[in-house]
C-alpha positions, 0 to 999 in steps of 0.5 A, spaced: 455 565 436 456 558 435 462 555 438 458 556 445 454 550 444 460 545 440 464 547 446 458 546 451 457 539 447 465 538 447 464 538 456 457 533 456 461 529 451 468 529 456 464 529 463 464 521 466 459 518 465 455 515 472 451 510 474 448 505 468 452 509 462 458 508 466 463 504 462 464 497 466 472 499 469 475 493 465 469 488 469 472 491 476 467 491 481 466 498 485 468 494 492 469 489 496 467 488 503 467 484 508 472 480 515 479 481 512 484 476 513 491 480 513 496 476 507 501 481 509 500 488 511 499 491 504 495 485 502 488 483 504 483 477 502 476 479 503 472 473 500 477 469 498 479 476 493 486 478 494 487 486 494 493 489 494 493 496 499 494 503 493 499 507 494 502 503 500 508 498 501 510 495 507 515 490 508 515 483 506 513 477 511 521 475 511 524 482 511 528 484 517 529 490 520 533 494 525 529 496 531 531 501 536 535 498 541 540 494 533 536 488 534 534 484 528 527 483 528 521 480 523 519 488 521 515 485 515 511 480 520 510 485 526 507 489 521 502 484 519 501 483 526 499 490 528 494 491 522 490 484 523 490 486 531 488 494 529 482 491 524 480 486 530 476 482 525 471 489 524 468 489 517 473 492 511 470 496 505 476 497 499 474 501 493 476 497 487 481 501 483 484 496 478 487 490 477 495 488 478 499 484 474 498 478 480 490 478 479 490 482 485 484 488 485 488 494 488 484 499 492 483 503 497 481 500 503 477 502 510 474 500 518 470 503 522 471 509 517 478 510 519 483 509 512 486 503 512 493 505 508 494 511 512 494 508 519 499 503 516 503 509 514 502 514 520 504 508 525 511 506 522 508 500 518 508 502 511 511 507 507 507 511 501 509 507 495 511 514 491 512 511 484 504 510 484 501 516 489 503 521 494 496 520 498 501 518 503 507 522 503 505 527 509 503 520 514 510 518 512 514 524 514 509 524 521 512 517 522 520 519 521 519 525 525 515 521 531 520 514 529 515 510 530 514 503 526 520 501 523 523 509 522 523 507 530 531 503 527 534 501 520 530 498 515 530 497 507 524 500 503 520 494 501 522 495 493 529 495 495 528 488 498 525 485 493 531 486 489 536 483 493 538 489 498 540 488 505 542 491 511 549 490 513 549 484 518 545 480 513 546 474 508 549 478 502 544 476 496 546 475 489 544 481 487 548 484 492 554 480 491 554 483 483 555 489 484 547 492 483 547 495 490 554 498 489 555 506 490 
């Protein structure tokens, strides 16, 4: 009759500890609210504190896609656009997860009460960024079947273009003139 409360004891030891007995998550503060300025459309700057968006990514400020009609347009700033217009200066709230390489806080962000990375998803202007979560995966599928955003033309995931890959009409990079992107 013993191993009840050793086991019992067991599961209070490796309960998550709350409140003041909670370990400091690496000195990382629960949230960061306040007016957000968009940096790009996964980036935000609250308080003079960058916050990368978890579990999205969204093209890069310089990154070109094709739209709907084969033309060639800033998908990366188009994005950033929209989701400064969408947030139209309202409060933002992001729950502080961690830290990335860059010193940016990664987190999950809201306005009035609506997810900040699934809209960016849902419309077109993000991709769920599947090597860190699925949280996203199915506002993604939504956006392809609806062809909104940049599923609307021709685009390069945002992780393949910051290794040099881009759509045919486009200045070959090193990268690709390399051979990295080859079949």
């Amino acid at each position: 009759m013993w191993a009840a409360p050793a086991l019992l004891g067991l599961a209070v030891a490796l309960a998550p500890l709350e409140g003041d007995a909670a370990p400091s998550r690496k000195g990382l503060p629960a949230s960061i609210s306040g007016t957000a300025s968009v940096i790009d459309a996964d980036t935000l700057e609250i308080n003079r504190e960058r916050i990368r968006l978890t579990g999205v990514d969204a093209p890069e400020s310089g990154q070109k896609c094709l739209d709907a009609k084969h033309a060639f347009v800033r998908c990366g700033s188009i994005a950033a656009n929209a989701l400064d217009k969408w947030l139209s200066r309202n409060p933002v709230t992001c729950a502080i997860e961690d830290k990335d390489r860059y010193g940016r806080f990664i987190g999950k962000c809201s306005v009035r009460g609506a997810n900040i990375q699934e809209w960016l998803v849902t419309n077109g202007h993000a991709l769920a960024y599947r090597d860190y979560s699925t949280a996203y995966v199915e506002s993604e599928l939504k956006a392809r079947k609806a062809k909104v955003g940049i599923w609307a033309g021709q685009f390069i995931s945002p992780w393949d273009w910051r290794q040099g890959l881009r759509l045919d009409g486009e200045k070959p990079t090193k990268a690709m003139i390399s051979g990295k992107f080859s079949d």
